[in-house]
N, C-alpha and C positions, 0 to 999 in steps of 0.2 A: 415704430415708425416704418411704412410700406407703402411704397407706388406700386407696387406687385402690380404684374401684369393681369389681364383677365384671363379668365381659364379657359382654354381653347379644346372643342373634341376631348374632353377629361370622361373619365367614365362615369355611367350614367344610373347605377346601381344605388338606390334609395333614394333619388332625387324625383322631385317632379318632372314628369317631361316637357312641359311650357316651359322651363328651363333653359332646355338646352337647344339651342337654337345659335352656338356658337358664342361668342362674348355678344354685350347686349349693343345692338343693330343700331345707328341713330337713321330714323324715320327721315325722308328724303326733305321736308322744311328744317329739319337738323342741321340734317348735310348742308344746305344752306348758308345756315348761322356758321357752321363751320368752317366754311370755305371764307366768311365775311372776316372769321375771327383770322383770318390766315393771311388776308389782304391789309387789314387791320396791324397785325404782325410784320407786315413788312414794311407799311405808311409809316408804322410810331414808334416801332424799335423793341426787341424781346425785354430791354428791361423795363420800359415802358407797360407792357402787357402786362408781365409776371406782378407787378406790383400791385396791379387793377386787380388781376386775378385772387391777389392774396393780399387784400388791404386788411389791413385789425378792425376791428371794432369800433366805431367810433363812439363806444360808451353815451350811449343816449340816457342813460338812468332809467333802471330799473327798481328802485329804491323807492318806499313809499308810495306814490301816485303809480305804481306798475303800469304803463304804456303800455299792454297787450289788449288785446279783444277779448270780449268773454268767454271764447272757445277755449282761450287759452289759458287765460285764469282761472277757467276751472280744472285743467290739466293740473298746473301746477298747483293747485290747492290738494287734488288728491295725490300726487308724486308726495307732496310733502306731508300728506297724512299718510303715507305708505313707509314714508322713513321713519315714523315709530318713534319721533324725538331724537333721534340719530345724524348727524350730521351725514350729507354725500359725500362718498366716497371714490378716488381720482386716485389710481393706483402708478398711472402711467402719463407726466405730464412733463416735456422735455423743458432745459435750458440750454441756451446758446450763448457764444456771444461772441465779438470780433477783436479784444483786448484792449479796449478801450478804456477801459474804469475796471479792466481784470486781468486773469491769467490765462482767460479762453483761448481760444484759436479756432479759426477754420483754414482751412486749407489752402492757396493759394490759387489750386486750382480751380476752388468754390466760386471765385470771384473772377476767373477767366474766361471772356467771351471765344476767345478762341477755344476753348471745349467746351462748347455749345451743351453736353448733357450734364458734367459738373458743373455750368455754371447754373443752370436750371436749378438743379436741386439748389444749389445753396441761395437763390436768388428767392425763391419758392420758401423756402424754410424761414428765412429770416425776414423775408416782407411779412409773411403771416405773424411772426410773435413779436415785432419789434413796432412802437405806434410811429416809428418816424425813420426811416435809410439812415438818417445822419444821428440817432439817438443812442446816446451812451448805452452799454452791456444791461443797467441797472434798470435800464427804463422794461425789459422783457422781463423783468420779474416783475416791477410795480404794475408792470398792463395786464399780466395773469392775474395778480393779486387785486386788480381793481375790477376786471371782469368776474371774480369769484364774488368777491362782496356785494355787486350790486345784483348776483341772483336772490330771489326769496327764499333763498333758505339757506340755511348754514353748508359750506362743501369744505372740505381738506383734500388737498394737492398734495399728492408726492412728486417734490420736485425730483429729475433725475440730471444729474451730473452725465459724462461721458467717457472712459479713461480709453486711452488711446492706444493703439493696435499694437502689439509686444509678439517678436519670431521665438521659433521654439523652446531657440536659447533665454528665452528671459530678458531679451536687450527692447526697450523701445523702439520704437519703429512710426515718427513723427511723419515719414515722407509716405507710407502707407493709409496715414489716416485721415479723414474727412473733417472731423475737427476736433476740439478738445476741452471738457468743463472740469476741472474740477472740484473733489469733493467739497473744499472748502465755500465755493464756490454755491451751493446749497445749502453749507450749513449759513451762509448769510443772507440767503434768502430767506430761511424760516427765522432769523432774529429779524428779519425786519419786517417782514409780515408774519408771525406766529400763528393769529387767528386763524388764517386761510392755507398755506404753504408747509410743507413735514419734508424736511432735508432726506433724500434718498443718497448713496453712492453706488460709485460706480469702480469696480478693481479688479484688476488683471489678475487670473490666478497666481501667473507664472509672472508677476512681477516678486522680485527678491523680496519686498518689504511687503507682499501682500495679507499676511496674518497678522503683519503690526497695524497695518492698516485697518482691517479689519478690526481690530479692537480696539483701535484710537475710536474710529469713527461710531462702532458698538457705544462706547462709553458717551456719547456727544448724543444719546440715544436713535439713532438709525436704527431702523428695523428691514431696510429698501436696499436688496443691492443689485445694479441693471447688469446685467449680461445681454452684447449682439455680437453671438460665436462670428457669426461671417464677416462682420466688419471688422472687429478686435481679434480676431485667429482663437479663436479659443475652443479646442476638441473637450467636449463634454466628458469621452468615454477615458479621457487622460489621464491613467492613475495618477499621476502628478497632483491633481486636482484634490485627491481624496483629503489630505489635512486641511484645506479650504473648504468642503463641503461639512467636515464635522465639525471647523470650529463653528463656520455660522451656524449649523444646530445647536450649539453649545448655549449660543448668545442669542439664540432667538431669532435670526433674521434670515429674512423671505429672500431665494437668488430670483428677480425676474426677469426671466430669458425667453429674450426673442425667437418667438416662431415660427414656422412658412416664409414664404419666396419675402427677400428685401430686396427692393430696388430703388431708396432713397438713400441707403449710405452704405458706402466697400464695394468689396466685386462683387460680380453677380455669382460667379462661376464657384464662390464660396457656401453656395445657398445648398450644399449637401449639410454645412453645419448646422443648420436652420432646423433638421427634422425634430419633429417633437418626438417619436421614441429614443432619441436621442436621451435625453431626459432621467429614461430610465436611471444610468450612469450616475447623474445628481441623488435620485430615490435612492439608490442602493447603499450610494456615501452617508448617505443619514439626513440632507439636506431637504428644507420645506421650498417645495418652488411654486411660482407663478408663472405660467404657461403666458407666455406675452400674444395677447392678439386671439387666442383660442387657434392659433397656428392656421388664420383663415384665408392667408393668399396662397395661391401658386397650387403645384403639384410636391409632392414628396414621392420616396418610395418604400415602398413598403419591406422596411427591416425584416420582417418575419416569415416574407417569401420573399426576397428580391428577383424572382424570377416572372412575378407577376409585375404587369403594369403599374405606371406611377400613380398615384391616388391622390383626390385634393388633400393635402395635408390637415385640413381640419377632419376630417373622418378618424384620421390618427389620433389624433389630441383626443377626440371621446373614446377612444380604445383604450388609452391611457386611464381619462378619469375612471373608464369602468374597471380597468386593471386593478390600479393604485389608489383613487379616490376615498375609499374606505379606514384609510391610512389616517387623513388630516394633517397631511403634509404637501398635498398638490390641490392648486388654484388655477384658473383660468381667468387673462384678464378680457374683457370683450370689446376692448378698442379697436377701431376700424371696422369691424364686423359691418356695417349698414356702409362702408363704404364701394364707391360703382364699380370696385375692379373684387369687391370679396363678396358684395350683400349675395348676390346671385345661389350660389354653395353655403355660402358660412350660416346663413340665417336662420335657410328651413334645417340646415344639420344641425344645429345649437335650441331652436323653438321649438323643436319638434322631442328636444329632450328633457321635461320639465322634470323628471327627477336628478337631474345632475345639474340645477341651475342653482343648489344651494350650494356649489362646489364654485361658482362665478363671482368674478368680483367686476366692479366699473374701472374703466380706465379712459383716457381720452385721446390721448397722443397728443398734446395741445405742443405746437399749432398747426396742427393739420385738419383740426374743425375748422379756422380757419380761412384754407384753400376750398373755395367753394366747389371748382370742379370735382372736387372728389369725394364731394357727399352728393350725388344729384338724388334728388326729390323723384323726377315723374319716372324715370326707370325702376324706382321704389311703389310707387302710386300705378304702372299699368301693369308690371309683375305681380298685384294685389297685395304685398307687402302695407301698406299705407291704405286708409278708407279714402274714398273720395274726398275732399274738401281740406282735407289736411294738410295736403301741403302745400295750400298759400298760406294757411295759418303759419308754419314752420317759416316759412321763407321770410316773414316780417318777425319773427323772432328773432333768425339767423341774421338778420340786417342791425340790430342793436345787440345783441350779445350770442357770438359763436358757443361760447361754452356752455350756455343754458341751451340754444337750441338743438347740440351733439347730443348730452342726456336726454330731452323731451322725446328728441327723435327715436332715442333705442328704447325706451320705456312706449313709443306708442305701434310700433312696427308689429308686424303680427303674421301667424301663418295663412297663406290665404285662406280665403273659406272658411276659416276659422274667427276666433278669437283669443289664441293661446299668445301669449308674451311670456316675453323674460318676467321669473318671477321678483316683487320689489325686494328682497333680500339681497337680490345684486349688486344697490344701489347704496345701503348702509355702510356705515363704519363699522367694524367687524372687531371690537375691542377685546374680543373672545381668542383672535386670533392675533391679535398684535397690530392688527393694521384699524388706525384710527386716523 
């Protein structure tokens, strides 16, 4: 999950130069609609906006009689003869929820207008995955589960659980954290939708019961465990860590950890735990990871000379898979990538490296498909990423089901000038590797 800011004056070293031109500009009828949405904002009320901004789905059925145009039926005829008989695969798909039919929590301050940026976030996060403000906790897993089912083809969700921010001492730390699902919490999500939903967790190393945990929830078959160092405090490089990184080798299960700049949940000023050589730490313990995001917001620095300039941290991450990749124990997931504050860097550094796209896996971030601001179309479409006429197609996708239109989109994005894409190996269930 990442609002990451856009990259500003970052270095310019293997990127296109139509690029860089600072973060991407909106053209002066923009600025317009901008300044209208600002007016608008203050006539109707932020949380009036934010809800418009991030309404669900309103599941129009895609089931049977498919409501798309033929542009797009035949996209998704070939997406799904490129899955090979494979169900799609959703490596990164959050839950929430506010304790209403559960043991969630968010924050107090998520729901505080008087902190106008926590209330954003949380106002933002849970318009997108919930189909109603007043709708029970249960309802954000039926509306994931109902939007997967009615794409044409078979998808599996890892749901992700959230464990909450724990100080060095191993003590929880509730007043530090943004909010809180737990694991159980997934595992009834996948009994109640099986078909669609695969229970992931989520566990503090340095919580005391953390290895019991670990193999309670091993046993309940989890192969998913989420790590976000900077929200939850978790130093990767922590020997502390090391009997947590060999038991999940032990038993099979993938740590996936957040990468590059976060700025939807913790502090910001945490976002050094974010670096994906970081990582290394995990490789060395024994542990299989998934690189959350392909580390494609923000800047990092560069562990290897810290005397050189910060670098977009997805340049990092392919250092890595060139590093380690050869191992079969590190993944990249590519959620948010085609998002307005990452596509710009992450896209052509990611498409431009077809032989480390079998080292990729799909993820969503759901529900941040969702939040329509932050997937725009025509910054996609005049940067050449996108062919011409594609994205109205997309946009009348995106209006009856967000989840199908996030995949369509990173399946049809392309290098400009080119015609290179992610290759469809991205997009399978990976049964070879655990993750199904």
């Amino acid at each position: 999950m990442s609002f990451a800011k856009p990259i500003r004056n970052s270095p310019r070293r293997g990127l296109p130069p139509y690029l860089y031109s600072g973060a991407v500009q909106l053209p002066r009828p923009k600025r317009l609609l901008a300044l209208i949405g600002l007016v608008a904002l203050l006539g109707f009320g932020l949380p009036a906006c934010l809800d418009h901004f991030a309404a669900p789905s309103p599941l129009l059925g895609l089931r049977g009689d498919i409501a798309l145009e033929p542009k797009a039926r035949g996209w998704v005829r070939a997406f799904e003869d490129d899955l090979l008989g494979h169900p799609l695969i959703d490596v990164h798909a959050h839950l929430a929820g506010r304790g209403r039919d559960s043991d969630c929590w968010m924050s107090p301050r998520m729901e505080n207008p008087l902190r106008p940026l926590d209330f954003f976030r949380g106002r933002i996060f849970s318009a997108a995955g919930l189909p109603d403000k007043d709708a029970p906790d249960v309802a954000w897993i039926d509306h994931l589960a109902q939007l997967s089912s009615a794409m044409p083809f078979a998808a599996r969700h890892h749901v992700l659980p959230f464990d909450q921010r724990y100080d060095q001492q191993g003590r929880a730390n509730p007043e530090g954290s943004d909010f809180f699902v737990p694991n159980d919490w997934a595992l009834f999500a996948e009994e109640r939708h099986p078909k669609q939903l695969v229970a992931a967790a989520s566990i503090h190393p340095l919580r005391s019961d953390s290895l019991e945990e670990l193999r309670r929830v091993a046993a309940r078959g989890v192969r998913l465990v989420k790590w976000l160092p900077s929200a939850q405090g978790i130093e990767l490089g922590d020997k502390r860590l090391l009997p947590f990184y060999a038991e999940s080798a032990r038993l099979g299960v993938w740590l996936l950890i957040h990468t590059g700049t976060e700025g939807a949940v913790g502090e910001i000023d945490q976002n050094h735990l974010n670096n994906p050589l970081l990582v290394r730490a995990a490789l060395d313990g024994g542990a299989k990871v998934i690189v959350g995001h392909c580390a494609a917001g923000g800047l990092a620095q560069d562990l290897d000379d810290p005397s050189l300039p910060m670098v977009p941290a997805v340049h990092l991450f392919l250092r890595l898979l060139d590093e380690r990749g050869g191992e079969g124990r590190l993944l990249g997931d590519i959620s948010t990538i085609c998002n307005v504050n990452h596509f710009a860097v992450a896209l052509p550094a990611i498409l431009s490296r077809p032989d480390l796209h079998g080292m990729l896996v799909n993820g969503s971030d759901w529900p941040l498909p969702a939040v329509g601001p932050l997937i725009m179309l025509w910054p996609l479409e005049r940067a050449g990423f996108l062919d011409k006429g594609d994205r109205e197609v997309l946009q009348g996708i995106f209006a009856s089901n967000p989840l199908l239109f996030e995949v369509l989109l990173k399946s049809r994005v392309h290098l400009p000038e080119s015609q290179l894409r992610l290759d469809p190996v991205v997009f399978r269930a990976r049964p070879e590797l655990g993750l199904e």
